[in-house]
N, C-alpha and C positions, 0 to 999 in steps of 0.2 A: 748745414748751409756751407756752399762754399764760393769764392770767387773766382772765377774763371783766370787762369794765368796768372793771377796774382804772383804767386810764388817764382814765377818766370820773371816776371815783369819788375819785381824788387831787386832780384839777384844782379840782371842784366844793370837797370839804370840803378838801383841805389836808391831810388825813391818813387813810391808812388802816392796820385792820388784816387782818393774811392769818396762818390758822393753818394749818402744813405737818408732812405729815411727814418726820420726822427726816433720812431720808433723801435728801431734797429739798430738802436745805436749801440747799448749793452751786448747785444749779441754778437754784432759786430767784434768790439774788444774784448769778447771770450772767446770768440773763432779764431782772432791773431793771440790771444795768450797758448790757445791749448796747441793751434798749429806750429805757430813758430819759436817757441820755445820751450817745447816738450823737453828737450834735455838739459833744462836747468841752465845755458851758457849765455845766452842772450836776457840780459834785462831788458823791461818796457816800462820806458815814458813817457807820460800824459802830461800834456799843457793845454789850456785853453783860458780863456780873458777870466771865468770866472773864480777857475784855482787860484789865480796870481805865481805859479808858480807850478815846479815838476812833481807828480806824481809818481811815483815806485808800484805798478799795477802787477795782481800775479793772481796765476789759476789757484783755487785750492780743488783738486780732485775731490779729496774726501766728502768736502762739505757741498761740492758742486759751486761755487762761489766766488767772485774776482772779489780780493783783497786791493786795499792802495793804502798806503803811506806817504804823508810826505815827504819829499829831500830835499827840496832846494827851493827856498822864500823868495821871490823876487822881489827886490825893493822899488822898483817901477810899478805906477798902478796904470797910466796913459798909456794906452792898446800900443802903439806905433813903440814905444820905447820900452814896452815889454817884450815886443817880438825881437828887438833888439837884442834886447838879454839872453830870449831863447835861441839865438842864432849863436852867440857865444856859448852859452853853455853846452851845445851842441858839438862846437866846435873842439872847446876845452876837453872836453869829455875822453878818458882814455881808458879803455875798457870795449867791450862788445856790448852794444845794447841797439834798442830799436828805440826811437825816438817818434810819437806820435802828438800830432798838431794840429788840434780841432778848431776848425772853422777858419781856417787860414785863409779861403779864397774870396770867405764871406768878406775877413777885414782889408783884403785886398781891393776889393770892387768899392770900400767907401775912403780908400787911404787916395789923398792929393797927388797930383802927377809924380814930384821930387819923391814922397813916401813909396810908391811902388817902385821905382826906380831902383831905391836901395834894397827894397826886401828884394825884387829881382835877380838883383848883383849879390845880396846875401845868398841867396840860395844856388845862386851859382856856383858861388863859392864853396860853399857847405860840399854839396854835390862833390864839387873835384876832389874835396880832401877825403868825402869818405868814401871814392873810388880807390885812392891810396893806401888808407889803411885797410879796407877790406871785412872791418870792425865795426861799421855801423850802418843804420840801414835808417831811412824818415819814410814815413807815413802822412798824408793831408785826408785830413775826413773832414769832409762836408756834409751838413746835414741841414742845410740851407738848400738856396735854389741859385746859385753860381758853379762858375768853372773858374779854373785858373785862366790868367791871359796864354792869349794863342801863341806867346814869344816863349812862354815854357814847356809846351807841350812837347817842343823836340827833345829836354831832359826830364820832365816829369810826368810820365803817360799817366793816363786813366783808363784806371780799372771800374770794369760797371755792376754796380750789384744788380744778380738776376732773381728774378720774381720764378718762385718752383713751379718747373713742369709738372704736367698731370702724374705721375707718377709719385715724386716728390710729394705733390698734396692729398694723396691718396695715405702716405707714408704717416706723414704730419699729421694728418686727422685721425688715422687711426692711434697716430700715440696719446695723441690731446683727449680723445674719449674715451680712452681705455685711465688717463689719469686722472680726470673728472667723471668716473665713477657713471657713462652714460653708454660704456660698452666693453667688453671684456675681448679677449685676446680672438675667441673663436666666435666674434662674432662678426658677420659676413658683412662690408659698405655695403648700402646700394650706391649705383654711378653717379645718381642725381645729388647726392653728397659732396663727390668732388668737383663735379659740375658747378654746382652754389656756392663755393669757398675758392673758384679759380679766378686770378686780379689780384690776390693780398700777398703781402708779405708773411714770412712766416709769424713772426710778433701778430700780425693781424689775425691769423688762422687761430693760432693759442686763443686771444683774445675773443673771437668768438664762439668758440668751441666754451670757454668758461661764462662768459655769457650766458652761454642756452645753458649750463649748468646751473646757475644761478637762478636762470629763470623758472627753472623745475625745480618746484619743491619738494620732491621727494630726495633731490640731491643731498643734500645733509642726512639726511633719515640710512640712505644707502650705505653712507659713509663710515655711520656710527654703527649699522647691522653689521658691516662685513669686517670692520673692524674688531667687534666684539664678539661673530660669529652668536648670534641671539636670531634665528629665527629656526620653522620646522614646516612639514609641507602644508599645515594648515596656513601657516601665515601665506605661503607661495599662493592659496587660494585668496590673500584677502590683497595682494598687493596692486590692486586697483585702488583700492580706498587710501594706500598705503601712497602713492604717484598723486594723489591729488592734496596729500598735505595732511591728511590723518595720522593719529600717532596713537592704535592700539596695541593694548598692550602684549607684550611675548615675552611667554614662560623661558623660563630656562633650558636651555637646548645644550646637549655635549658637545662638545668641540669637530668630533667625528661625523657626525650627525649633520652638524652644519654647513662641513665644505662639501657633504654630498648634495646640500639643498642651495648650494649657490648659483650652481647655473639655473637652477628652477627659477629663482630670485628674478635673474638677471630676464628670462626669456618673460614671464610676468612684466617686470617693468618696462619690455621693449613693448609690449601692446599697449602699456599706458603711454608712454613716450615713443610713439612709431619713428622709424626715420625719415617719414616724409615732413611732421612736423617739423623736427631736425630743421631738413633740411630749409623750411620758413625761417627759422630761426636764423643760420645762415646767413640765409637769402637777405632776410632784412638786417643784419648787422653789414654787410657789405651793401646795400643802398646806402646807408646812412654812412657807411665809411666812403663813399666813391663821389656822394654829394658835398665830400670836405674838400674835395678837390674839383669840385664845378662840373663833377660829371652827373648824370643821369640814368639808371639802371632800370630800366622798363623791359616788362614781359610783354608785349603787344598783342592786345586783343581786340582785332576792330571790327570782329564780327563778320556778317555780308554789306557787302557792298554793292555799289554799280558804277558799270565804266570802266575804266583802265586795263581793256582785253588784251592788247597787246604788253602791256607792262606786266601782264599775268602770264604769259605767255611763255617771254622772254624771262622771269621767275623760274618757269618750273625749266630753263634751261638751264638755267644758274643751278639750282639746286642739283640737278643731275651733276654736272662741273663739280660739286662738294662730294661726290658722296665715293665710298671708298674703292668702290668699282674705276671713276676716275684717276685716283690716283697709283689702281696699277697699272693702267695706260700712261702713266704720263704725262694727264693733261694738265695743264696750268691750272691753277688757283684763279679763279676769277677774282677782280680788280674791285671795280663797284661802276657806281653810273652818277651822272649830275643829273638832277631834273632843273628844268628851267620852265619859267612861268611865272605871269603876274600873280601877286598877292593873291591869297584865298581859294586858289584853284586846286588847292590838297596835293600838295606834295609833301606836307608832312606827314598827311593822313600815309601817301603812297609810302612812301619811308617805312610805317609803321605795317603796310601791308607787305612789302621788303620782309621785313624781319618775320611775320609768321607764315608766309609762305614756305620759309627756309626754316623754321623753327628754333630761329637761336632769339636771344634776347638784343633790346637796343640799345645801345650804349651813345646817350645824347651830348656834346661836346659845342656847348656853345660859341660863336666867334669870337664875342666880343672876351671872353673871359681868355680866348689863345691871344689875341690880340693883346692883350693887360698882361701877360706873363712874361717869362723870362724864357729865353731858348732851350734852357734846360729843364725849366719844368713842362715844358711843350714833349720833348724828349723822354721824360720819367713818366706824365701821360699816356704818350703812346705806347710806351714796352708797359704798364700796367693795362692797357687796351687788349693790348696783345697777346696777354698773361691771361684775359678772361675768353679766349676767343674759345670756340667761334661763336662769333657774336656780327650785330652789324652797327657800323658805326656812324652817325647822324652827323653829322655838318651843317648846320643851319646858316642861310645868309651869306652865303660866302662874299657877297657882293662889298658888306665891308672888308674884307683885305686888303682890295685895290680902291678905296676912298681915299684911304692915305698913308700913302707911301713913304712910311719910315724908315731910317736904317735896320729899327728892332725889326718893326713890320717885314721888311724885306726877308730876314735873315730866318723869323717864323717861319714865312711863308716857304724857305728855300728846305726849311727841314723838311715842311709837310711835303714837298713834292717829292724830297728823296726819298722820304718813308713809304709815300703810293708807290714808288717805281721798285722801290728793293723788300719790301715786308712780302716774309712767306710763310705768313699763317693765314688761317680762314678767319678773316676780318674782311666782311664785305662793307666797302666804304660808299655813305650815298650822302651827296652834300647838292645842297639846292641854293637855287638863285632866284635873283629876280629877271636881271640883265645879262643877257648874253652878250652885250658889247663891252663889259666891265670885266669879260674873262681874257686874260693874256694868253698868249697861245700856248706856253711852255704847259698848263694847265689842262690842256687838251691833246696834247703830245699823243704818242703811243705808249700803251705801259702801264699811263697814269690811271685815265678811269677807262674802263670799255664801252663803256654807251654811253650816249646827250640823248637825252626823253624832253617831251616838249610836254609837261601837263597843263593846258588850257582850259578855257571855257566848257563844259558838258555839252556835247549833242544832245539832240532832240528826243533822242532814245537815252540818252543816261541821265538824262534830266526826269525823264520817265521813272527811269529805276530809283533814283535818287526822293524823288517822293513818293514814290509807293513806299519804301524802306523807313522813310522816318514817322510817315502818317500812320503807314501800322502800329506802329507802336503807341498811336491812339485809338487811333479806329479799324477793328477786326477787317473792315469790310475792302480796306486796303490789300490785303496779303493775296485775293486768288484775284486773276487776268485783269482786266482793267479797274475794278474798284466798284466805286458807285457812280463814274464819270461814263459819260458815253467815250466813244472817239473825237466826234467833236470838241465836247468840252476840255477834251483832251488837250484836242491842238490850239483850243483857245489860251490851255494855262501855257503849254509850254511854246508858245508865239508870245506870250507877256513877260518870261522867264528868261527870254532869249538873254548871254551875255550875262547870267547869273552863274557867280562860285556855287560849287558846291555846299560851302559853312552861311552861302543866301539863303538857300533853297530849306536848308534846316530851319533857318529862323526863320521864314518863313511860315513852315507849318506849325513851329516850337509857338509863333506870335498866335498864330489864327486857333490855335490852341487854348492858349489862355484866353482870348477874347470869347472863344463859348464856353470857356468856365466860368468868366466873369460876368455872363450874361442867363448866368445860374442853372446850364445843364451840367448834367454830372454823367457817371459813369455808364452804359457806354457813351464815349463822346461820336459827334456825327460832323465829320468836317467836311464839306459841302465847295461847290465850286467857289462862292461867291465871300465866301471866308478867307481861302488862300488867296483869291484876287485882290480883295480887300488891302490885306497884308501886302501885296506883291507893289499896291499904289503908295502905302506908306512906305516904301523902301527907297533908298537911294542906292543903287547896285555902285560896285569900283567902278565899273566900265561906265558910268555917266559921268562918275567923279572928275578922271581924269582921261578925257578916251584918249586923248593925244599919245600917251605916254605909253598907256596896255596897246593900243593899235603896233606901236613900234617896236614893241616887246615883241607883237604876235609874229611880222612880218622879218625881223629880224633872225629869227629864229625858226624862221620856215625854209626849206631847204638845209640845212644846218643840222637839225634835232630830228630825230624819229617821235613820229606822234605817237603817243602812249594809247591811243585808240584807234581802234579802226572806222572808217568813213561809216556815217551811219545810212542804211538800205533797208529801213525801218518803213512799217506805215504810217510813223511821226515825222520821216525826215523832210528838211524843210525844202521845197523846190527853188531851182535856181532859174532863171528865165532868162532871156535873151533882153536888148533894150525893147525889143520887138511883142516882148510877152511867150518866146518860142520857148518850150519847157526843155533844158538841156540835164538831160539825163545822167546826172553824176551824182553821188553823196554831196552830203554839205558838209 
C-alpha cells in the first residue's frame, strides 16, 4: 500500500494530513514506520485523546510487528489542554522525529470558536519552527469523517488514501489465499475473483478472504495436513469428504512422499471449494461491508420486460461507448442519464434494466443518507464507488437535494456535480426524479449527465406486454399471441388501465390472483377478463389521486426529455379524434 505523493508532500510542507478508514489504521502506521524510517534516524510519535500521552511507535522486521512504548505522561486529561501540551512537546522536542496526531480534525470540528483559533495559530507555529530546523516532520490521521478547516489547507495538504487498482487486488488476493491455505502459488485467479473483492480496502480484502477461510471447514483440516505432511494419493481420492468437514483417518506417509502429493491435495480441494463459490463469498462480505455505509450492491435481474424500446436502444449504444474497441478510438466514457417521471412509472425498475443490459452490478446510493453526511464521506463514497467500477450507480429522488437548501446541502451537492463532470472511470450514473422543475440547471449542464428520459405512463401496447408478462406467471395460457382474451376484450382491459403504472398493472393481476385462489381454484389458475376488471375497479391509480400534479410533471417535461418509448402504431393504440369525431392518424 502506498500513498500517492506523500513523501513529496511531507518534505515540501512539513506536515500532512491523511484521512483513513478505520480499518486501516494499523496498516497505515506500519506503511509510515517501515517507509519513513527504514534507517533507524527518525523516531515516531503517537498521540491521540485515548493514550493521554506520546507513544515511541517502531517496526520490528523480524517479528513483522509495530512495537510502542511510552515516553511522555501527559498531565492534562481535558481534550483542548491536552492538544495544548502536544503542541509544546512538539515544539520542545530536539532531535529528528516524526510526530503523528490522530484525530486532530475530528477535535477540531467540535472545539469553540476561541479553541480552534489557538490550535490554528498553534500549528502555525509548529509548522514554521519545523521548517527551521529541518528535523521534524507532523502527521494528522483522521479516521473519522472531517477535514481540517479550509484556512489550513494552504500549510497542511491532504494526502488521499487510495482504494487498489485492479491489479493491486488481483496481487492482494492472491497473497491472502495462498495465506489461508485456499490456494497455492501456481494456482491460476479466475477474473470474477477480482471483480468481487473490487471497492474494499486492503484490510477489507484480507478480511474477506479469512472469512471464506473460515467458512470452509476443511480450512483447519488443510492447515494441520500440510503442515505435518500426513496425507498419500489415496487420501487425494477422499478429499471431497475431507472439504465438507470429515476427519478420516491418514496413515503415516514419508515426508518425501508428501510434498509430492501436495499439489494433488490442493487441486482435490479446489473442486470442493471452486472459485466461483469463492467468489459468493466475496461477493457477500462486500454487500454486507458496502451496506455499513448506506450503500447497496445489487446484481440486477429483472428478467423480460415491456416497454422502454427506446431506452433499450439507447443502452446498447452506451454499452458499445464501454467496450474496449471504444476506447482505442478514443471515445469518451459515457456520463449516465436522469429519468424523470411521476411515482410508479419504473424508473427504478429502468435503472436496474441500465445495469444488466451493460452487465455490471448496481451500486444504490440513497439521497437521503448523502444528504445526512458530511462532505467528506460523500467524497470517501464516491472513490469507493469508483474502486468497484464498472459498475452503475443509482441515485434515487434527487428531487430532495433542492427541497432544502442548506449550506451542508449546498456544498454535497457541489461535490456531486464535480465528480459527474471530472470522474474517468466507467461508473455509469442514473439518478431519477420526480419533478423536472426542482432541477437547477447547473445539473443538466454539459458533461454532467448525457440524456433526460421521460419514463411515463405505459402505452396501450406496453400495458399489453406488461400483463401478458405477469399473468403468465400464473396462467400458461398468457405466454403465446394474445392469451385467452380476444382483441376486443383486449381493448376493453387496456381502455380501463389507461394512466396505470406499471407496479398497478402487477397488482393488478398479483390481486385477481389471489381472489381465484380464495375462491378455491387451484393449480392451473384461469384469469379471466372479468377478474382483472374486477381488480382494476378496486383500485385507486396515482393518476386519480392527484391528477393536478402528474398532469404537470407530464407536460413539463415534454419537449425537454426524450421519451423512453416509442409512439405506439399497435393494433391497441388508442385513437385520437378531432372535436369533430375526425380520426387523426398519429400514435398516442
Amino acid at each position: 500500500m502506498k500513498i500517492p505523493e506523500f513523501g513529496t508532500l511531507l518534505e515540501c510542507y512539513r506536515a500532512v494530513s491523511i484521512g483513513i478508514p478505520l480499518i486501516e489504521r494499523h496498516n497505515v502506521l506500519r506503511w509510515i514506520c517501515q517507509s519513513l524510517t527504514q534507517d533507524g534516524v527518525f523516531l515516531v510519535y503517537l498521540w491521540n485523546l485515548a493514550s493521554c500521552g506520546f507513544q515511541k511507535i517502531e517496526w520490528d522486521g523480524n517479528s513483522q510487528t509495530l512495537e510502542s512504548s511510552m515516553v511522555n505522561v501527559l498531565e492534562e486529561r481535558e481534550p483542548f489542554s491536552q492538544v495544548v501540551e502536544v503542541f509544546n512537546f512538539c515544539e520542545a522536542y530536539s532531535g529528528k522525529a516524526l510526530f503523528i496526531l490522530e484525530d486532530l480534525p475530528s477535535l477540531l470540528d467540535s472545539a469553540d470558536s476561541g479553541q480552534t483559533i489557538t490550535i490554528r495559530t498553534s500549528l502555525s507555529n509548529i509548522l514554521y519552527n519545523f521548517g527551521l530546523s529541518r528535523d521534524k516532520f507532523l502527521i494528522l490521521l483522521d479516521t473519522g469523517e472531517n477535514e481540517l478547516p479550509r484556512i489550513l489547507n494552504s500549510i497542511i495538504p491532504a494526502a488521499e488514501f487510495p482504494f487498489p487498482e485492479p491489479k493491486q487486488v488481483t496481487a492482494l488476493l492472491k497473497t491472502h489465499l495462498v495465506e489461508y491455505g485456499l490456494a497455492d502459488e501456481e494456482t491460476p485467479l479466475d477474473d470474477r475473483l477480482a471483480r468481487s473483492i473490487g471497492g474494499l480496502t486492503p484490510e477489507e480484502i484480507r478480511m474477506a478472504v479469512k472469512l471464506a477461510a473460515k467458512k470452509n471447514k476443511c480450512a483447519p483440516i488443510v492447515s494441520r495436513l500440510l503442515s505435518d505432511g500426513r496425507f498419500g494419493k489415496a487420501d487425494a481420492s477422499r478429499s471431497r469428504s475431507v472439504a465438507k468437514g470429515l476427519s478420516p483417518a491418514f496413515s503415516e506417509r514419508s515426508q518425501e512422499r508428501a510434498k509430492g502429493e501436495r499439489k494433488q491435495f490442493h487441486i482435490a480441494l479446489n473442486k470442493a471449494q471452486s472459485q466461483s463459490d469463492l467468489a459468493k463469498q466475496l461477493i457477500n462480505y462486500k454487500i454486507h461491508r458496502l451496506k455499513g455505509f448506506g450503500l447497496e450492491f445489487l446484481k440486477p435481474d429483472v428478467g423480460e420486460f415491456g416497454g422502454l424500446d427506446k431506452l433499450k436502444q439507447a443502452l446498447e449504444w452506451v454499452k458499445q461507448d464501454f467496450s474496449d474497441q471504444a476506447r482505442a478510438y478514443g471515445i469518451p466514457l459515457p456520463k449516465g442519464w436522469l429519468l424523470i417521471g411521476p411515482p410508479g412509472t419504473g424508473k427504478t425498475f429502468a435503472a436496474k434494466v441500465c445495469a444488466q443490459t451493460l452487465g455490471f452490478p448496481l451500486i444504490s446510493m440513497g439521497v437521503d443518507l448523502v444528504i445526512g453526511s458530511s462532505p467528506t464521506h460523500l467524497k470517501r463514497l464516491l472513490h469507493r464507488v469508483e474502486a468497484a467500477s464498472p459498475c452503475v450507480l443509482f441515485l434515487d429522488e434527487l428531487d430532495k437535494f433542492f427541497d432544502s437548501q442548506t449550506n451542508n446541502t449546498k456544498q454535497i451537492l457541489g461535490i456531486l456535480l464535480t465528480w459527474l463532470q471530472e470522474k474517468t472511470t466507467p461508473t455509469f450514473v442514473i439518478g431519477t426524479l420526480n419533478r423536472l422543475d426542482a432541477l437547477p440547471p447547473e445539473l443538466t449542464r454539459a458533461g454532467r449527465f448525457d440524456k433526460l428520459f421521460y419514463v411515463g405512463f405505459p402505452k396501450e401496447i406496453e400495458r399489453f406486454e406488461i400483463f401478458k408478462l405477469h399473468a403468465s406467471r400464473f396462467d400458461p395460457r398468457y405466454r403465446e399471441g394474445n392469451g385467452p382474451l380476444t382483441e376486443k376484450q383486449w381493448r376493453r382491459l387496456l381502455s380501463a388501465t389507461r394512466k396505470c403504472t406499471g407496479a398497478e398493472i402487477r397488482a393488478i393481476v398479483e390481486s385477481a390472483v389471489q381472489r381465484v385462489f380464495h375462491q378455491g381454484q387451484r393449480t392451473p389458475f384461469k384469469i379471466e377478463l372479468e377478474n382483472l376488471l374486477q381488480q382494476r375497479e378496486a383500485m385507486t391509480p396515482l393518476y386519480s389521486q392527484d391528477t393536478e400534479r402528474v398532469l404537470a410533471m407530464e407536460n413539463r417535461a415534454e419537449g425537454v426529455c426524450k421519451p423512453s418509448s416509442s409512439p405506439d402504431k399497435s393494433i391497441f393504440a388508442r385513437e385520437i379524434t378531432t372535436l369533430w369525431g375526425e380520426r387523426l392518424n398519429v400514435g398516442s
